[in-house]
C-alpha positions in Angstrom: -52.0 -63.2 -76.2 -51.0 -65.1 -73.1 -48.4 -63.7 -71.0 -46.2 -66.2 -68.9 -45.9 -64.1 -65.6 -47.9 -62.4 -63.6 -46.6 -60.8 -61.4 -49.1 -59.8 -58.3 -49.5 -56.8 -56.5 -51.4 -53.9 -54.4 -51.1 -51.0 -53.4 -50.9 -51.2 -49.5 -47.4 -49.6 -48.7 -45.0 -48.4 -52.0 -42.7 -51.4 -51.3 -45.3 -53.8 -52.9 -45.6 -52.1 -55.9 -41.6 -51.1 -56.3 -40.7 -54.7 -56.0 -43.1 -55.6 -58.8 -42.2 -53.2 -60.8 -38.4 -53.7 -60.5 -38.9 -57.2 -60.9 -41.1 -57.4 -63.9 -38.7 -54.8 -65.4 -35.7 -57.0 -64.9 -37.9 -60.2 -66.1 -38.6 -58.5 -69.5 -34.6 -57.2 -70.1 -34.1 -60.9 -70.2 -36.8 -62.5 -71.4 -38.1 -60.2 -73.8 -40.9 -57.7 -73.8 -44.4 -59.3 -72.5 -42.8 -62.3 -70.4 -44.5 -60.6 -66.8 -46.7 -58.1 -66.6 -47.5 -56.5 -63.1 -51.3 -56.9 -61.7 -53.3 -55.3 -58.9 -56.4 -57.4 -58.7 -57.3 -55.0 -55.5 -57.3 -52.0 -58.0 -59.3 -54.2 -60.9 -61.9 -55.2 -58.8 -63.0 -52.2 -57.3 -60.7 -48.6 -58.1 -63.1 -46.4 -55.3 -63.3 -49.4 -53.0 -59.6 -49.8 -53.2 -59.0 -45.9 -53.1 -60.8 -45.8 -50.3 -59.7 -48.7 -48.2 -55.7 -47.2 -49.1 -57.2 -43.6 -47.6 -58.3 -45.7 -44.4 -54.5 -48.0 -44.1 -52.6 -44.8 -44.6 -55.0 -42.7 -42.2 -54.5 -45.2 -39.8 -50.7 -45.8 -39.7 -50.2 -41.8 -39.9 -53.0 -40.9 -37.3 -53.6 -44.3 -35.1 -50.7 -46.2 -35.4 -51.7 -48.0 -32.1 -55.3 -49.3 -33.7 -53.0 -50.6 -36.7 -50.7 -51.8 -34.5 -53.4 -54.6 -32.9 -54.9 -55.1 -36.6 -50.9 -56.1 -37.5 -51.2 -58.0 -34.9 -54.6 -59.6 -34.5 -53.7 -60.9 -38.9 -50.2 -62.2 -37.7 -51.3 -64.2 -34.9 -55.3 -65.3 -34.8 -55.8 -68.7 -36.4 -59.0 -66.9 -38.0 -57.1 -64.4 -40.0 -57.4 -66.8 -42.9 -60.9 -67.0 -42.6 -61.5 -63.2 -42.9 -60.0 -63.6 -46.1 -62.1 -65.2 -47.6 -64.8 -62.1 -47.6 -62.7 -60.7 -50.4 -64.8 -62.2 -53.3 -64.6 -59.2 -55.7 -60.6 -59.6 -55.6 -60.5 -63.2 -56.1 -63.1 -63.1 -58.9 -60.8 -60.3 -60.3 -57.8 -62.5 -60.2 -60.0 -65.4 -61.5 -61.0 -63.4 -64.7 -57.2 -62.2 -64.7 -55.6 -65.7 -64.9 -58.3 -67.0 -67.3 -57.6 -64.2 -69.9 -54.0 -64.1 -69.7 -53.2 -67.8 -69.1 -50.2 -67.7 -66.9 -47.4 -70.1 -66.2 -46.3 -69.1 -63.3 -46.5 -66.6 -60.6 -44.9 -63.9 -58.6 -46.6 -62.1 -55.8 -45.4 -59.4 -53.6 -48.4 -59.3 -51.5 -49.4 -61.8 -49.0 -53.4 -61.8 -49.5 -53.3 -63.2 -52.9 -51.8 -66.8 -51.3 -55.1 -67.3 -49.6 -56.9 -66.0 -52.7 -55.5 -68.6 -54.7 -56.0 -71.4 -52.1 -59.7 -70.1 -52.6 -60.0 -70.8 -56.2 -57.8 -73.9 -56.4 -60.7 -75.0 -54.2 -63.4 -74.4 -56.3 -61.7 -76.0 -59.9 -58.8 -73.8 -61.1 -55.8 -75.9 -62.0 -52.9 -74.7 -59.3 -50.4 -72.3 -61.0 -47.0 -72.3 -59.4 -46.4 -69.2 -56.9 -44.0 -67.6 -55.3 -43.9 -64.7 -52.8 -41.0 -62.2 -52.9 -41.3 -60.8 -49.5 -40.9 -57.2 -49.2 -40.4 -56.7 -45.1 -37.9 -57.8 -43.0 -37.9 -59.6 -39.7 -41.2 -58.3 -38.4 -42.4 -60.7 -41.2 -46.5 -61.2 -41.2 -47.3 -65.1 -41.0 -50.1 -64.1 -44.0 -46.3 -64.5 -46.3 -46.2 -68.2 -45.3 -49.7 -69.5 -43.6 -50.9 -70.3 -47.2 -49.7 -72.6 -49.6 -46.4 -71.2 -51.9 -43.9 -73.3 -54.0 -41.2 -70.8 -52.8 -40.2 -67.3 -51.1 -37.3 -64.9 -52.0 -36.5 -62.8 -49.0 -34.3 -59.5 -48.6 -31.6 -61.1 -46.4 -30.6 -63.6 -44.2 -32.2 -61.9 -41.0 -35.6 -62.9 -42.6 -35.2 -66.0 -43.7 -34.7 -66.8 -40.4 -37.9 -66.2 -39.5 -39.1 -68.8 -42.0 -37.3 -71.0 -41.0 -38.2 -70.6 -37.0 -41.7 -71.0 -38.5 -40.8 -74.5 -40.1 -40.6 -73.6 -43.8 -38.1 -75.8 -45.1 -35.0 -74.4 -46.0 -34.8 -76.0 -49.8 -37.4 -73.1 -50.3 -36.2 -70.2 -49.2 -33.7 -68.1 -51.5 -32.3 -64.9 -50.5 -31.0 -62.7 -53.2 -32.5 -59.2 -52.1 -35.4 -57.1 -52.4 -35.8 -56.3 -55.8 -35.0 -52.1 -56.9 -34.9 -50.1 -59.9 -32.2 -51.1 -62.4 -30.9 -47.4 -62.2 -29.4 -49.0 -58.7 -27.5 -51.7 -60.7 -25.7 -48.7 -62.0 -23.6 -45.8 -60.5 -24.3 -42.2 -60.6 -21.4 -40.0 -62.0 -21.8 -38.3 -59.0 -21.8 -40.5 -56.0 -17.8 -40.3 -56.3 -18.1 -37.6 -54.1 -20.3 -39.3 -51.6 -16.8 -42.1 -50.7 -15.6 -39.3 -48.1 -16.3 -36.5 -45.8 -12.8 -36.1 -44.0 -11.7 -33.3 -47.2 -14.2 -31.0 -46.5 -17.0 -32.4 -48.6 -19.9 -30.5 -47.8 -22.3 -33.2 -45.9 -25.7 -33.5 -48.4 -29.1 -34.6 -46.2 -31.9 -36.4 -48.7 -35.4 -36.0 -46.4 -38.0 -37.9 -48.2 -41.1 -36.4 -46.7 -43.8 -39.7 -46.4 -46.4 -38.0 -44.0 -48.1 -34.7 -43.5 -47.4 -34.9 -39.4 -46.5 -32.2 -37.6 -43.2 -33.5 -37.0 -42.4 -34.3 -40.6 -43.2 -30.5 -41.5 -41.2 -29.1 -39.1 -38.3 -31.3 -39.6 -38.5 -29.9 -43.5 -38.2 -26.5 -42.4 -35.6 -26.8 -40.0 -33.3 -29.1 -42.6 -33.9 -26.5 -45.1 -32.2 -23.4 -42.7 -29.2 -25.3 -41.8 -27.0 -23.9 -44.5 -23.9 -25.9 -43.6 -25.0 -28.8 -45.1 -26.8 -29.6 -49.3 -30.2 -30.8 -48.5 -33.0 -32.0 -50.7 -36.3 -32.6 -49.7 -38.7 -34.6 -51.6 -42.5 -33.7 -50.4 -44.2 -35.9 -53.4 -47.5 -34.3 -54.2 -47.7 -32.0 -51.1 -48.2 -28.7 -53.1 -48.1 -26.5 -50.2 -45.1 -27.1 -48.3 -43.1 -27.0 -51.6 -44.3 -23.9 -52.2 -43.3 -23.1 -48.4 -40.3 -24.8 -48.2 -39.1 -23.5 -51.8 -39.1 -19.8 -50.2 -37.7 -21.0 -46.9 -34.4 -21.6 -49.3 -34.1 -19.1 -51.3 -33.5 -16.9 -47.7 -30.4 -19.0 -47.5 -27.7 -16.8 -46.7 -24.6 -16.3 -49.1 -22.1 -19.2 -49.1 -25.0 -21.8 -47.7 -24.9 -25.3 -49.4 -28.0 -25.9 -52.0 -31.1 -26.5 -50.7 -33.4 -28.2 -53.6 -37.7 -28.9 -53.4 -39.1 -31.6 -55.0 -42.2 -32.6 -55.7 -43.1 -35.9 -56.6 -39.7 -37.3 -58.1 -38.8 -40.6 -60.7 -35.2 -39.5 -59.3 -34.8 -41.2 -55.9 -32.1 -43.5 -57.3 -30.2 -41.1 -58.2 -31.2 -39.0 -55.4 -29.8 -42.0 -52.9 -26.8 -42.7 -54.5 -25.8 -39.1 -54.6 -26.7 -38.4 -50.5 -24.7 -39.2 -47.6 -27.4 -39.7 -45.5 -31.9 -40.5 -46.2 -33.7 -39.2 -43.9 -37.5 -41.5 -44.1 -39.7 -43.6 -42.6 -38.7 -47.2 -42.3 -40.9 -48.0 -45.3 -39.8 -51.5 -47.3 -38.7 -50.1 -50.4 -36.9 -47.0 -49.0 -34.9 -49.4 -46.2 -33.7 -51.4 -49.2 -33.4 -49.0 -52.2 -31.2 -46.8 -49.2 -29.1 -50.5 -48.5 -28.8 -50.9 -52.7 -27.6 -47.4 -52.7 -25.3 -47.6 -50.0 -26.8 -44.4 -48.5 -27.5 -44.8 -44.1 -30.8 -44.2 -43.2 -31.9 -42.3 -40.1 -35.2 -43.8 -39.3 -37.8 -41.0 -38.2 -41.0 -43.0 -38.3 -42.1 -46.3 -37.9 -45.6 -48.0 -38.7 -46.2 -50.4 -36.5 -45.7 -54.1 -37.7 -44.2 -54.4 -40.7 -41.9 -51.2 -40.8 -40.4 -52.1 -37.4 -38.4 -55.1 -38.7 -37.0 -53.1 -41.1 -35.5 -50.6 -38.4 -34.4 -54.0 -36.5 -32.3 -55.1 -39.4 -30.8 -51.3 -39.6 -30.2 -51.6 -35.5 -29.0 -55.1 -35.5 -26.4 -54.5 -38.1 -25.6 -50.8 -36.9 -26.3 -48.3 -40.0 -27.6 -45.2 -39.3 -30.4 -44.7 -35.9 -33.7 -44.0 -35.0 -34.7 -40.3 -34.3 -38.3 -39.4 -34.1 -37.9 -36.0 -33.8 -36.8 -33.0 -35.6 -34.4 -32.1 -32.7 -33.6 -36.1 -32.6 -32.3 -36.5 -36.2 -30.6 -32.9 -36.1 -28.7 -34.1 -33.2 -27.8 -37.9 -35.7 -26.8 -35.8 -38.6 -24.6 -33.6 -36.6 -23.0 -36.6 -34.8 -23.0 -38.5 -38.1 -20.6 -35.8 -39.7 -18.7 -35.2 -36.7 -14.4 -35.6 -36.9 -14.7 -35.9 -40.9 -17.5 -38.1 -40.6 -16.1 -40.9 -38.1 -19.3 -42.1 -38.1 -21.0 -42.2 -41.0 -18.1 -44.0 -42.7 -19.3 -46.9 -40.1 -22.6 -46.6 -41.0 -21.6 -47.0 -44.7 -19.1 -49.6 -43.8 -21.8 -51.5 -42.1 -24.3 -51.6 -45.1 -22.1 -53.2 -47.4 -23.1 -56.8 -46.8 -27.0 -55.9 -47.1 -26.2 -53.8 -50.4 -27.5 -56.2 -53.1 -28.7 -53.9 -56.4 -28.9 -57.1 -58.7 -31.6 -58.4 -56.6 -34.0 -58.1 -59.5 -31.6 -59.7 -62.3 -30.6 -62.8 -59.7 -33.8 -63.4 -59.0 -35.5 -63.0 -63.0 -32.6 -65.5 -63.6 -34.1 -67.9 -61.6 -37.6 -67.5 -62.4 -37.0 -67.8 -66.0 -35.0 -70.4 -65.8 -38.3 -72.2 -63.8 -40.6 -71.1 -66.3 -38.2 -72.7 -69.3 -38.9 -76.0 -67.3 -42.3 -75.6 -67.0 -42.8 -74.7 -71.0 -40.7 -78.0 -71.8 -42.9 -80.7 -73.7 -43.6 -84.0 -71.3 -42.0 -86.8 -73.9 -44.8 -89.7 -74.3 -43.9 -92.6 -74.1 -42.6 -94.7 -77.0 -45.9 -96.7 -78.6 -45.3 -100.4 -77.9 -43.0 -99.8 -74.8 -44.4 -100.2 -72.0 -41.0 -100.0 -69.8 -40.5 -95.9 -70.6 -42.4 -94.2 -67.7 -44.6 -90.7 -68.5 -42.9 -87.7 -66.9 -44.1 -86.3 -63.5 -45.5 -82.8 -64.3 -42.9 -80.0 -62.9 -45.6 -78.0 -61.3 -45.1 -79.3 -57.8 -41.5 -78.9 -57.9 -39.8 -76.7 -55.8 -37.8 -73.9 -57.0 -34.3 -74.6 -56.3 -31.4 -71.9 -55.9 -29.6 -72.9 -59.1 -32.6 -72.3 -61.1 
């Protein structure tokens, strides 16, 4: 059985895969189970190859930021970028053997490589599928998003397509309606009604989602999980040891200290988010935007070079939340944050309103459906001894438009 989206993805940063998943999810509450199904053709083609080369990306921005920083760079910039791509012949015969077994009508990718890898085998005899790319950073945008031929891009917010459109992408094919998140966003928590205010002696609550094993990130874990005048949970994912540590660190709370909780890895981080005043993370993709589709500030305490600091530039640009790269750094934000009944924060939350768009994925499913039902309609012939009724131009080349 064919199935009419694929949706494309790897797993190079969490924010590719969340937006895929989000998006396929909303794509099948409309259009019925099977429409999209999510693909890593990285993964297919090679699991210890691709294992390995993740181990490498994440040893690098945790350990040598600075070496990924000129890769980010050298990929954004050098004409030759492209080229290199094209050494990835066990992904593209992956994706080949993909799009020949499930016979797709259109595509969705939320990561840049597969652009070129589809240029590759449109070159060598496979019909051209539509594609579009849902971008999944902001501002700092890599040129690999729009250096290889795409019918359309759906962007986060305005801030990035702006970028696009400095880089001469027309504007009929941009559409920004949000970075795709978790339907549980589209929905509020019973008990986020107590996150609206911090002036009645609500006790603050601190989310710290721990995304490295730095120094830095452990230490800031302890010290959040002493300071008993404030709820704080921390989120370690499969770090065994420091829950186990940080578990016994709370129970010597003292009596009257707000609850301190340990989690492992978590499916809870909407709720989590919508039920915090304040996330303390890196400025990963999905994280920036499930925190803006949450309405939760963000205090920024790590940064990968490249494609995380645009996300921290949209944070700064529209002021919610700060940068602190320290454990004494974001002790001193929180503190300042909840300051005078929390003067600040309620900026902060003020702030994120505009970016806040939890029915990304629905608006944009909307519209890709709606493309696909113009894509499955039959091309009338024309009528036999008429020669004045003209055949129908296939829809394949035409660009998605904002209405759908």
């Amino acid at each position: 059985m064919s199935t009419p989206i694929l949706i494309l993805t790897a797993s190079y940063g969490e924010g590719h895969n969340a937006a895929a998943r989000a998006l396929a999810q909303a794509i099948n509450t409309q259009g019925g189970e099977r429409t999209a199904r999510v693909v890593d053709a990285f993964e297919l083609a090679g699991p210890r190859r691709n294992a390995l080369s993740r181990r490498v990306y994440l040893g690098l921005i945790n350990r040598a930021p600075g070496i990924w920083r000129a890769a980010y760079t050298w990929l954004d910039r050098s004409p030759r970028a492209p080229a290199l791509l094209r050494l990835l012949a066990r992904e593209r015969g992956a994706l080949a053997r993909i799009l020949a077994q499930e016979q797709p009508a259109l595509l969705c990718s939320t990561y840049p490589v597969y652009g070129y890898l589809l240029d590759q085998l449109h070159r060598s005899g496979q019909a051209p599928i539509p594609h579009y790319n849902v971008v999944t950073d902001s501002i700092s945008i890599n040129s690999l998003w729009w250096r290889a031929r795409c019918d359309g891009w759906f962007l986060p917010n305005e801030d990035s397509a702006t970028v696009l459109r400095q880089a001469g992408i027309p504007g009929r094919l941009l559409h920004v309606h949000g970075f795709p998140v978790d339907r549980q966003f589209g929905s509020t928590h019973p008990a986020a009604a107590a996150i609206t205010d911090l002036s009645s002696g609500v006790r603050p609550r601190v989310l710290y989602i721990v995304n490295s094993r730095t120094a830095a990130a452990v230490e800031l874990a302890r010290q959040l999980v002493q300071r008993p005048e404030w709820d704080v949970t921390c989120t370690v994912g499969r770090n065994e040891p420091l829950r186990v540590e940080l578990a016994a660190l709370a129970q010597q709370r003292p009596p009257g200290a707000g609850v301190a909780r340990v989690l492992g890895w978590t499916d809870e981080i909407p709720a989590l988010l919508q039920t915090h005043h304040v996330v303390v993370s890196k400025a990963g993709g999905a994280t920036t935007q499930e925190a803006l589709a949450a309405r939760c500030p963000m205090i920024v305490n790590q940064i990968v070079p490249g494609q995380e600091e645009g996300n921290y530039e949209l944070l700064r640009r529209h002021r919610i939340g700060t940068l602190a790269e320290t454990p004494r750094a974001v002790l001193a934000a929180l503190e300042l944050a909840f300051r005078d009944g929390g003067a600040v924060w309620q900026a902060w939350r003020r702030a994120l309103q505009p970016l806040s768009r939890p029915q990304a994925a629905p608006d944009i499913a909307r519209i890709v459906l709606a493309r696909l039902g113009r894509l499955q309609e039959p091309i009338p012939l024309p009528m036999r001894g008429n020669p004045e009724v003209p055949m129908l131009p296939s829809t394949a080349s035409v660009p998605l438009s904002a209405s759908g």
